[in-house]
N, C-alpha and C positions, 0 to 999 in steps of 0.2 A: 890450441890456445897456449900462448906464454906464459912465463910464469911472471909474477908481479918484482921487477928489479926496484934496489932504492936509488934514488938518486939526489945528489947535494942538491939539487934545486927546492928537493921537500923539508930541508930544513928550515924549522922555525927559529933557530936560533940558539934553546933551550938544552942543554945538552940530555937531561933526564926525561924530556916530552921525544926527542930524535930518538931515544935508546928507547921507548915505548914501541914509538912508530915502526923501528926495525922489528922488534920483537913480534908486533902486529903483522906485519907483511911476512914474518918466517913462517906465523901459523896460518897465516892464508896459503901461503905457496906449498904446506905440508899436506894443507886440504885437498888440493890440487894434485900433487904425488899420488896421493890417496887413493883419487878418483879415476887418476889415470890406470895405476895399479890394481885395481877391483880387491881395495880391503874389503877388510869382513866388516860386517854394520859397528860390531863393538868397538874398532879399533875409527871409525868415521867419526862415534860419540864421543870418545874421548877428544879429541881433537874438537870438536865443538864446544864439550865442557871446558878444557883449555882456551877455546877464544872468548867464553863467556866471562870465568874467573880473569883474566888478562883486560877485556875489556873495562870491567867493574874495578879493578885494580889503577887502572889508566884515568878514567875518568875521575874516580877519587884525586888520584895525584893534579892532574888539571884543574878542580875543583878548592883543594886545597890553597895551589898559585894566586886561581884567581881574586878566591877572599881573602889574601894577605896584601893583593896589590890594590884591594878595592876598586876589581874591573866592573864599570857600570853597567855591562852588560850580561851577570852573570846568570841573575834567572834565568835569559833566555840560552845562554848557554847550557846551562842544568835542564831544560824543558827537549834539549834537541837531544841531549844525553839520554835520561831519561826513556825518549820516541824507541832511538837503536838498540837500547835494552829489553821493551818491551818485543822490537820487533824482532829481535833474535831467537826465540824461542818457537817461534811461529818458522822461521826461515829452518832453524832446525827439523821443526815438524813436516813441512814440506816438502824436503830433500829425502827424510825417509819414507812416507808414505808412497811419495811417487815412486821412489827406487827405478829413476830413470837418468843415463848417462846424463844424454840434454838438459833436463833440469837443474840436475848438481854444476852440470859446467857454468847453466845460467846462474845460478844460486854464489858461482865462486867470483864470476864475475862482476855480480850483486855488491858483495866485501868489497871487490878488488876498490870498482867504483866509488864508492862509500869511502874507503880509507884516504883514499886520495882529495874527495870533498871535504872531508874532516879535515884533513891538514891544510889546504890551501883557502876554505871561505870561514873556517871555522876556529883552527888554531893561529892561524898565523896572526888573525885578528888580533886577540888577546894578546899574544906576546910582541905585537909590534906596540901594545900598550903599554904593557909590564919595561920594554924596553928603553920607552921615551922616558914614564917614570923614573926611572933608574938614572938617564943620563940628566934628567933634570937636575938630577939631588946633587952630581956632581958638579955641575955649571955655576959658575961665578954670576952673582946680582945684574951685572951688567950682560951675560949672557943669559941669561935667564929672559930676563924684560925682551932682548931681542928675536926669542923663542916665543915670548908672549905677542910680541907684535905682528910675527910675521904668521903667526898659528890666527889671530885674531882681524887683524887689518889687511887686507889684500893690496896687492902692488896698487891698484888703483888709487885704493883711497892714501896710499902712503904718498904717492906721485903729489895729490889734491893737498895733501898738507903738507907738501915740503912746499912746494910753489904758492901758496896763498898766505905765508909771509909777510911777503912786501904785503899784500892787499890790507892784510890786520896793519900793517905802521902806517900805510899812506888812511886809516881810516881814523887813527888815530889822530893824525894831523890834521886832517879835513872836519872833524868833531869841534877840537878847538877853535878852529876856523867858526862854525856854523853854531857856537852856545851864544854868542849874544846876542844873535839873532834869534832864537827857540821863544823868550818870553812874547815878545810881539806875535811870531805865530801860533803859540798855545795861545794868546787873549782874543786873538781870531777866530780862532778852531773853537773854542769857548760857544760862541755866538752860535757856531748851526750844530753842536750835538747833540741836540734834543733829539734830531733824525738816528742817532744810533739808535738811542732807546725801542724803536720801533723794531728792529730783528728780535730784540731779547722780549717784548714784549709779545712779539704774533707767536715765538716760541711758548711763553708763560701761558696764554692763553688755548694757542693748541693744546699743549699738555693737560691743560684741566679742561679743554671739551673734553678729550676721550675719555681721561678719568672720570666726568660724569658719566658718561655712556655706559663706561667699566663699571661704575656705581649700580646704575639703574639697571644693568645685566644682572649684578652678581644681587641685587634684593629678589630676584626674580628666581634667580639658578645658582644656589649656591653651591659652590661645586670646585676643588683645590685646583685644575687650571684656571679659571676665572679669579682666583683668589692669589694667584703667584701674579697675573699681568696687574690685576690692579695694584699688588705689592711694589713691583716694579716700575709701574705709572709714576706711583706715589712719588717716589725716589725721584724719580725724573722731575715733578712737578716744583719739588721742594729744592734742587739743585736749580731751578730756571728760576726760583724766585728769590733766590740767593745773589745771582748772579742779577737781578734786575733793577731790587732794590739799593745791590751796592750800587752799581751802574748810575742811578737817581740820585741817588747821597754824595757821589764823587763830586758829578756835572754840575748839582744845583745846590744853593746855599741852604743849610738847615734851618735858617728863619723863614724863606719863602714857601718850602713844600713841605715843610714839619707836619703840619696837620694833613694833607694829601696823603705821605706815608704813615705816618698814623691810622688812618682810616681802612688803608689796605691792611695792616698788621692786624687790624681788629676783624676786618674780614678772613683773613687768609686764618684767626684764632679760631673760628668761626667752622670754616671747614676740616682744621684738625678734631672738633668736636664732633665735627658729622662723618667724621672716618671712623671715629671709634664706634659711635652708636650703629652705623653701618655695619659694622665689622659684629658688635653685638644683636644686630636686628631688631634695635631699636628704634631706627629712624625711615620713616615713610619714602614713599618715592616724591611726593611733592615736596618734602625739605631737602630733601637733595639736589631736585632740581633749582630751585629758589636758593639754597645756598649759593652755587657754584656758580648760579645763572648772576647773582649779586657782586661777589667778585669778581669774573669778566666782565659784566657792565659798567664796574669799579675802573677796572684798568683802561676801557674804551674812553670812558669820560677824559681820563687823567690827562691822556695822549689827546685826545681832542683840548685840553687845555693847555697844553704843552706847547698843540698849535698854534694858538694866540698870539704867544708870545715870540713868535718869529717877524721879525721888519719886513722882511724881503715878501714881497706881494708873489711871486712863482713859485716862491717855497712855500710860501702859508697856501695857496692853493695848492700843490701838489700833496700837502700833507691833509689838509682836508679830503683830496680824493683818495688820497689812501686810507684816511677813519672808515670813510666807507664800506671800503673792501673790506677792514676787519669787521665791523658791524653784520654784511652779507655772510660772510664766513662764521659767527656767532651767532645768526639763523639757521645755517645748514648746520650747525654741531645741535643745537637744539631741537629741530624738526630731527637729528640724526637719535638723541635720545629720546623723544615723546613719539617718532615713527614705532621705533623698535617695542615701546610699551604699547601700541595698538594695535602692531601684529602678533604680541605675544595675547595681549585683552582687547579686542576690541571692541567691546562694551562702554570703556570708558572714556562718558561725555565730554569730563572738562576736557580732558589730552585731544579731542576732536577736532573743537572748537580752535584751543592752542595751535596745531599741527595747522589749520588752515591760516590760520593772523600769522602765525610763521613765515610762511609760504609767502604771501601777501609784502611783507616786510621785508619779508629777501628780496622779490621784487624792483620792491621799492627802493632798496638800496642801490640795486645794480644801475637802477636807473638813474640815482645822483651820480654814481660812481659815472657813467657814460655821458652826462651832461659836462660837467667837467674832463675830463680825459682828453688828450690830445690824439689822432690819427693814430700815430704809431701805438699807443697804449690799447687803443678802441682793436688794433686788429689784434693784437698779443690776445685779448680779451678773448674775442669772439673765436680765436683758435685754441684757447682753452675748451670755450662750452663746446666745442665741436667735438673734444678726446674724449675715448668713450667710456672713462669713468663721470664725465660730467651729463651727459648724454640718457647713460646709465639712470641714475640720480635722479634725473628729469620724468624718466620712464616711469621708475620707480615711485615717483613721489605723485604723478598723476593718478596710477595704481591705488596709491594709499587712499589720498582724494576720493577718487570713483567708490574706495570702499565705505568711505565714511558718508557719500550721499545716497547711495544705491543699498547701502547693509548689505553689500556681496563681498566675500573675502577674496584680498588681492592676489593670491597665491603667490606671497612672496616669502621665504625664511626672512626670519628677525637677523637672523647669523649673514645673511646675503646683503641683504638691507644694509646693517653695521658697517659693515666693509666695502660695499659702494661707496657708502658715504664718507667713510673714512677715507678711502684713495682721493673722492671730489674733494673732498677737505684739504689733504694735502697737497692737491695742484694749486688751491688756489693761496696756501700756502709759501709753495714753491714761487709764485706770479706774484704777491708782496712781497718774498724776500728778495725779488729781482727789483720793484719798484723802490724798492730803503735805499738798493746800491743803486738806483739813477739819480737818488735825490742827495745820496752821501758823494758821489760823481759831480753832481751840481756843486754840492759846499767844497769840495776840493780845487775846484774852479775859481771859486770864488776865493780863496786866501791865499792865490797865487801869487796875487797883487804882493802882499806881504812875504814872501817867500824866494822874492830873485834872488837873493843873494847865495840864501842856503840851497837852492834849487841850483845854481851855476855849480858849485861846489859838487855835489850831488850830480851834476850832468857830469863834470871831470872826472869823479870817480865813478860812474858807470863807466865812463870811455878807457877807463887803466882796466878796468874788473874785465869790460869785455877784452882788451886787446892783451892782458894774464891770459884771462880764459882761454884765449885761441892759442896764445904760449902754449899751455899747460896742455891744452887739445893736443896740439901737434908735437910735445913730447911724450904724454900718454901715448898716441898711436904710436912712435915710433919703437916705445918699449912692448904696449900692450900687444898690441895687430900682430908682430912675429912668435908670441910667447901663444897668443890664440891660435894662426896658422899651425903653428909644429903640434900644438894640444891636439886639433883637431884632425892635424892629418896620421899621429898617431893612435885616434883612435877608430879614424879609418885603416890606418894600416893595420890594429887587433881585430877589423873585421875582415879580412882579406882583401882588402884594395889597396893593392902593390902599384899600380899604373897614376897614384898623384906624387909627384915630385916638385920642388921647387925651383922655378924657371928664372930666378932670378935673385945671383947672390948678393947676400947682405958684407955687412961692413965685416970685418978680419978682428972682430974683438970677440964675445963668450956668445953671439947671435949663431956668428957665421960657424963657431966649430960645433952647435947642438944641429947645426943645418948641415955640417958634413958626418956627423953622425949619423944624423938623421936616412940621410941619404946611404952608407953603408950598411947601418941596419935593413934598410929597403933591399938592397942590393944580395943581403945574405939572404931573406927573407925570400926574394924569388926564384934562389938558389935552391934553398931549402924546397919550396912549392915543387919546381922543375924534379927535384928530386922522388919527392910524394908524387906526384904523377905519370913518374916513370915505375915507382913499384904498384900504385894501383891500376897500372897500365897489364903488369905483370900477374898481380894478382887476379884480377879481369879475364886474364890470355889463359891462366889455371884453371881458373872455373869453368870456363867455356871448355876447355880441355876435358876437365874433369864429367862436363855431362855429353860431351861426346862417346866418352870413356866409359860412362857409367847408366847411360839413360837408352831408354829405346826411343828409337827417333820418332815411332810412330803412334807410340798410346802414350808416351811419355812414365810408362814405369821403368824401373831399376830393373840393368840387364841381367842374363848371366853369371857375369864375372863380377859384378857387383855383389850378385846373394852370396857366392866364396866368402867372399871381406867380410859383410856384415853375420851373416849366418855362422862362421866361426867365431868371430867376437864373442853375439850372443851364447852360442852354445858355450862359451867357455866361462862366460860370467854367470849364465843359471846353474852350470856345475857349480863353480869357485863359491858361490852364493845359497845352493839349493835351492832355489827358485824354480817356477815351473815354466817353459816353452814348446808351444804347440805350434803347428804346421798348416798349413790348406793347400792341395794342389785342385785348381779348378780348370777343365775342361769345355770348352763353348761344343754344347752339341750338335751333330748335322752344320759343322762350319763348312764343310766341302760344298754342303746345294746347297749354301749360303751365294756361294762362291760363283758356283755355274750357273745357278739362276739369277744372280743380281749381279754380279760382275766383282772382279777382286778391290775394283777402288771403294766402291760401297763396302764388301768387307773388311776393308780395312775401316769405315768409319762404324762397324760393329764392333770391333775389338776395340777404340778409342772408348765407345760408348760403355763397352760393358768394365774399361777399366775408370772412367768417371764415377759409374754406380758403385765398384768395391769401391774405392778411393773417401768417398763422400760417407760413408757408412764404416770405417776406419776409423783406430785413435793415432794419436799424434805419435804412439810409440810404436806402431807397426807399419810393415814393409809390404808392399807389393811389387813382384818381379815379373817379366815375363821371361819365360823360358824355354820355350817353342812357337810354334805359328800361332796357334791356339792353346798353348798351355799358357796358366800363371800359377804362381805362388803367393801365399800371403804369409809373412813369419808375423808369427803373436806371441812377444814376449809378456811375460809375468801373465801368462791361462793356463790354467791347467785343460785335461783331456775334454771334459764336461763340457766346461764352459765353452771352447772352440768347438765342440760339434753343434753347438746349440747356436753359436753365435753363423755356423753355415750351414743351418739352417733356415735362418732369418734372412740368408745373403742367398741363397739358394730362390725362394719364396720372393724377394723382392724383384730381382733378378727376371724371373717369369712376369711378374705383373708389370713388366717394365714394354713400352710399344716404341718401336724404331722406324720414324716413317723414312723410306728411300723413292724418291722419283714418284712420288705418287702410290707407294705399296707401303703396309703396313705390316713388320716384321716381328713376330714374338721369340723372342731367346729365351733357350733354358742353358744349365750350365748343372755338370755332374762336379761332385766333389769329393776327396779323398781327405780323411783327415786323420794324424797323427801327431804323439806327441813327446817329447826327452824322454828316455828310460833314464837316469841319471847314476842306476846302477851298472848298466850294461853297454847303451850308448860311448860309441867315443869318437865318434864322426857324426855330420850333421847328413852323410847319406846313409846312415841306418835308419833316421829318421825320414827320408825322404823318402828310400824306399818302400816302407810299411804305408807311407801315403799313398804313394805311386799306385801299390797292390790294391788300397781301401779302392783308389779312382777305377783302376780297374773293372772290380767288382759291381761297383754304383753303374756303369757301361754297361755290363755284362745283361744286368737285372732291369734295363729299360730308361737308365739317363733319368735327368732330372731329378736326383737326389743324394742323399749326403750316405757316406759309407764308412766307418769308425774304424778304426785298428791299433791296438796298442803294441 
C-alpha cells in the first residue's frame, strides 16, 4: 500500500486550511510507517491522539472561516465534522482490539479516503464561497450587477431580453394606434359580461358546499384535522366572495343591483355568525344547513336574473342551461351533506325525507339541463355520468335510498360518501367551467364586429412577435445547442465515454476553440485510459503470478514457500508485540487406501474437501497451508496454547462427522493433529515451533489417529 502524497490539485486555495491538510496526510502517512514497522501499541496511540488533537484543531479553524464569511451552509458543515469525531474513537478502538495487519491497513486507508472527501466535496465548497465573497467586495457597481446577472439570469433568458426590444416599441406604437378605438369595444364587451360572473360564482358556491359538509362533519366529530380544513375552507370561501362581489360592482351600476348585493352581504353576515356558534357548539346541524343552503340559493337566483337581462336569444338560453347545472350541482352538495348525517344517524327522519326531494330535484334538473342542451353539450354530459366518481355517486346514493326504505344500513363510511361526492362535485364543476368558456367564446365573437380595426393591428403584431420569435429561436439555438452539446458531452466525458467527439466544426470564434479543447482534453484523456490499462493489465499479470507462486493449484491453500513469508512475519510481530501464536499440523488418515481404493482423482477431491471444512471454520486472520501430499498447516495468530488445542479439537470432531459421497460410496475422513505453540522466550525460528507440532502429530499416529496431541 502507498503512502498518501499531496498534491496541488488538493488545494482549496486557503493557504492555513492547505497547511492543515498537509499536516493531516503527514500523520496519516506516520500511521502507516508505523504499521508497516510493527510499533509497539503505545507508540500507535500516540499517533492517533495526535490525529485526534489536529483534527479538532482543523475543524475549529474551518469553523471559525466559516462564521466570519457567513457560509449558508455551516450547520451542515458542523454536523459532518462532528459525525468524523465521533467516529474517530471507535476507528481507534478497532485497530487495537483486532491487532490485525489487514485491518489497520483497512483502517489507514479508511483516513486516507476520508481526507481526500473532506477536501474535494467538503472544503472546497466553502472556500469557493468564501472566495467569490471576497472578489465581490472588490468589483466595481457595474461589475458587480454583471456578476449579479449572469449568477441569476441564464444565457437564455439574457438572449429573450436583448431581442424582445423591438417587440416592447413596436407595442408601443401599435397601443397608440388601437386607444381610440378601446372605448367602443369595452361598451361592447360591457353587454355580454354578465357570463364572467358565472366562473367566480360556480367557484363561491363550490367553496361553501364543502364548507357545509366541513360544517356538518365537524358538529359531529370534532377533532383538530377537521378543524384546520374547515379553517382553511373558510379562507378560501371569503377570498371567492371578495373577488365576486367586486367583479358585480365593477360590471354593474350600483343603482341597479344595490339591493341584490345587499341581500348577499346580509346573507354571507349571516354565516360569519354560524362559523362562530359552530366553532362554539352552539349551532344545530339544521342551521347550518339552512344557513349556507340560503346563500347559495341566494347566488343561484342572482345569476338566474342576470339572465334576463341578456338581448341575445342563444345567450339567454345557454345561460339558462347553465343555472341549471348549478342548481344539479347544489343538490348533490346538499344530498353530499344530509347523506353524510344519515350514515353517521340514521335515525333521523326529516334528513330522510330531505335526502330523497334531493335526489328527486337533482333529477329534475338534469332533465332541463338536457332539454335545452345542444348534441355536443348532451354528449360532454353523458361522458361525465359515465366517469367513475359520477357512477360512484349514483351507486352510492341508491345505497343510501334502499337504507332509508328497507331500515338496512348501506354499509358505506360517511368519510367514503364525502369524497365520492366531493370528486362528482368537482367534475361537474370542471363541465361549467368549460361551458362559461363556450359562452365567453360566444361574446368574443360577437364584439368582433367592433374590433377590426384593433384586431388588424393585433394580427401585425402577432406576425413581427412570431417572425422576432423564430429570430430569437434561431439565435438562441445557435448560442445555446453548442454551449449544451460541449456541457453534455463533458459530462459524458467524467463518466468515461471517450468515443463522442464532435463531427462537425463550428465557426473559428470562442465556440470553435472550447471545441478544440474539447477535443484535446479527450485525446489526453484516452491517453491517460490506454495508460491505466496497461498497468492494470500488469497488475492482473502479478496477481496471477503471485497465486501461481503462492497457492496450491489443487485444494487452493497457501503453498510451502508461501508459510516462509507469512510465518516469519508473524513470528516476528508476536515477539516485537508479545502476543501469543499457535500452530496445527493436520494429517488426513489412511489417505494411501483412500488412494488405491477410490483412485487418486477422487483423492484429490478429499483433500479439496477437507481443506473447504478447515477454511470455512477459520477466522479471517488465520492461514491454511498445505505442505505435503496430505499434510496441512494452520497458523493462529493472537491463540494462545489452550485455545488452539481446543479449537482442534472442534476441527478434529467436525472433520469426522463430515460424509464424502464419491461415484456412488460414501467416505468418512478422520484427520490426526499436532498442535504447538511460540515459546517467545526460547523460540527463534518458526521450525522449533513446527517441530514440537510435527512430534505432537507424531504421537496422535502413533496412539490410534483421529485425535488432537498437545506439546509445548
Amino acid at each position: 500500500m502507498h503512502t498518501f502524497e499531496w498534491d496541488e490539485s488538493l488545494s482549496v486555495g486557503v493557504a492555513a486550511i492547505d497547511e492543515d491538510h498537509k499536516e493531516l496526510i503527514s500523520i496519516i502517512n506516520t500511521l502507516l510507517e508505523a504499521i508497516r514497522n510493527h510499533e509497539s501499541p503505545q507508540i500507535l496511540k500516540e499517533i492517533f491522539d495526535w490525529l485526534d488533537q489536529y483534527v479538532t484543531t482543523h475543524f475549529a479553524r474551518e469553523e471559525v472561516l466559516m462564521k466570519k464569511h457567513r457560509f449558508p451552509e455551516l450547520e451542515e458543515h458542523i454536523r459532518l465534522h462532528r459525525e468524523f469525531q465521533n467516529k474517530l474513537p471507535k476507528l481507534k478502538e478497532q485497530f487495537f482490539s483486532a491487532d490485525s495487519h489487514e485491518t489497520a491497513l483497512n483502517i489507514y486507508q479508511f483516513l486516507a479516503d476520508w481526507l481526500v472527501n473532506h477536501i474535494i466535496k467538503e472544503d472546497l465548497k466553502y472556500t469557493k464561497y468564501i472566495h467569490s465573497e471576497t472578489l465581490h467586495k472588490k468589483r466595481s457597481l457595474f461589475q458587480k450587477l454583471i456578476h449579479k446577472l449572469s449568477r441569476h439570469i441564464t444565457i437564455r433568458m439574457r438572449l429573450w431580453a436583448l431581442t424582445s426590444i423591438p417587440i416592447f416599441v413596436i407595442l408601443i406604437l401599435v397601443f397608440s394606434m388601437i386607444k381610440e378605438h378601446y372605448d367602443d369595444y369595452l361598451a361592447n364587451r360591457k353587454v355580454y359580461n354578465s357570463s364572467q360572473t358565472f366562473i367566480s360564482m360556480n367557484r363561491l358556491t363550490n367553496a361553501l358546499q364543502l364548507e357545509r359538509g366541513l360544517s356538518i362533519a365537524y358538529s359531529f366529530k370534532r377533532n383538530s384535522n377537521l378543524k384546520n380544513d374547515l379553517i382553511t375552507q373558510q379562507h378560501l370561501v371569503q377570498q371567492y366572495y371578495e373577488k365576486y362581489t367586486g367583479q358585480i360592482k365593477e360590471l354593474y351600476s350600483p343603482q341597479k343591483y344595490r339591493k341584490l348585493i345587499q341581500n348577499i352581504d346580509t346573507q354571507y353576515s349571516r354565516i360569519k355568525k354560524c362559523r362562530q356558534n359552530t366553532d362554539q357548539n352552539k349551532c344545530s346541524i339544521h342551521h347550518i344547513l339552512n344557513t349556507y343552503t340560503l346563500m347559495i340559493h341566494q347566488l343561484l337566483n342572482q345569476e338566474e336574473h342576470l339572465s334576463k337581462n341578456v338581448a341575445d336569444k342563444m345567450l339567454r338560453s345557454s345561460l339558462i342551461s347553465l343555472a341549471s347545472l348549478l342548481y344539479q350541482k347544489e343538490q348533490m352538495g346538499l344530498k353530499r351533506a344530509i347523506g353524510t348525517i344519515l350514515l353517521q344517524k340514521p335515525k333521523q327522519t326529516w334528513f330522510k325525507r330531505e335526502f330523497i326531494t334531493l335526489d328527486e330535484q337533482e333529477k329534475f334538473f338534469r332533465k332541463v339541463f338536457l332539454q335545452q342542451a345542444d348534441e355536443i353539450q348532451k354528449k360532454e354530459f353523458f361522458s361525465l355520468l359515465n366517469k367513475e366518481p359520477a357512477q360512484l355517486s349514483r351507486q352510492y346514493t341508491e345505497a343510501i335510498i334502499k337504507q332509508i326504505i328497507e331500515g338496512r344500513e348501506a354499509g358505506i363510511a360517511s368519510k367514503e360518501w364525502f369524497k365520492t361526492m366531493t370528486e362528482s362535485i368537482e367534475l361537474f364543476k370542471v363541465f361549467i367551467d368549460r361551458e362559461v368558456k363556450h359562452i365567453q367564446e360566444y361574446t368574443r365573437r360577437k364584439t368582433e364586429a367592433f374590433t377590426t380595426v384593433p384586431l388588424l393591428w393585433i394580427g401585425v403584431l402577432v406576425l413581427l412577435g412570431i417572425l422576432f420569435t423564430y429570430f430569437i429561436l434561431l439565435l438562441e439555438k445557435s448560442i445555446y445547442d453548442p454551449i449544451k452539446k460541449l456541457s453534455d458531452l463533458l459530462i459524458a466525458l467524467s463518466k468515461g465515454e471517450r468515443n463522442i467527439h464532435f463531427f462537425r466544426k463550428h465557426t473559428k470564434d470562442e465556440f470553435g476553440l472550447l471545441q478544440d479543447a474539447y477535443e484535446a482534453l479527450r485525446i489526453e484523456l484516452l491517453k491517460s485510459d490506454r495508460q491505466e490499462i496497461k498497468i492494470h493489465a500488469h497488475q492482473q499479470k502479478a496477481e496471477n503470478l503471485e497465486n501461481i507462486a503462492f497457492y496450491d493449484p489443487l485444494t487452493g491453500a497457501l503453498n510451502r514457500r508461501k508459510f516462509e513469508d507469512i510465518s516469519n512475519y508473524e513470528l516476528l510481530r508476536s515477539k516485537h508485540n508479545s502476543r501469543p501464536l499457535s500452530l496445527l499440523i493436520i494429517d488426513a488418515d489412511y489417505f494411501k487406501s483412500i488412494n488405491d481404493n477410490y483412485g487418486h482423482a477422487n483423492g484429490d477431491i478429499v483433500l479439496q474437501k477437507l481443506v473447504t471444512v478447515c477454511k470455512k471454520h477459520m477466522r479471517s486472520l488465520d492461514h491454511i497451508f498445505r505442505f505435503g501430499g496430505e499434510e496441512f498447516i494452520i497458523l493462529l495468530p493472537e491463540t494462545d496454547i489452550n485455545t488452539a488445542a481446543e479449537y482442534a479439537q472442534r476441527l478434529c470432531k467436525i472433520i469426522a462427522s463430515e460424509e464424502i459421497v464419491l461415484e456412488g460410496y460414501t467416505i468418512k475422513l478422520t484427520v490426526s493433529i499436532g498442535v504447538s505453540a511460540l515459546q517467545t522466550d526460547t523460540d527463534t525460528k518458526i521450525e522449533d515451533v513446527l517441530k514440537r507440532a510435527d512430534n505432537a502429530l507424531y504421537k496422535a499416529k502413533n496412539e490410534g489417529r483421529n485425535r488432537v496431541i498437545t506439546e509445548l
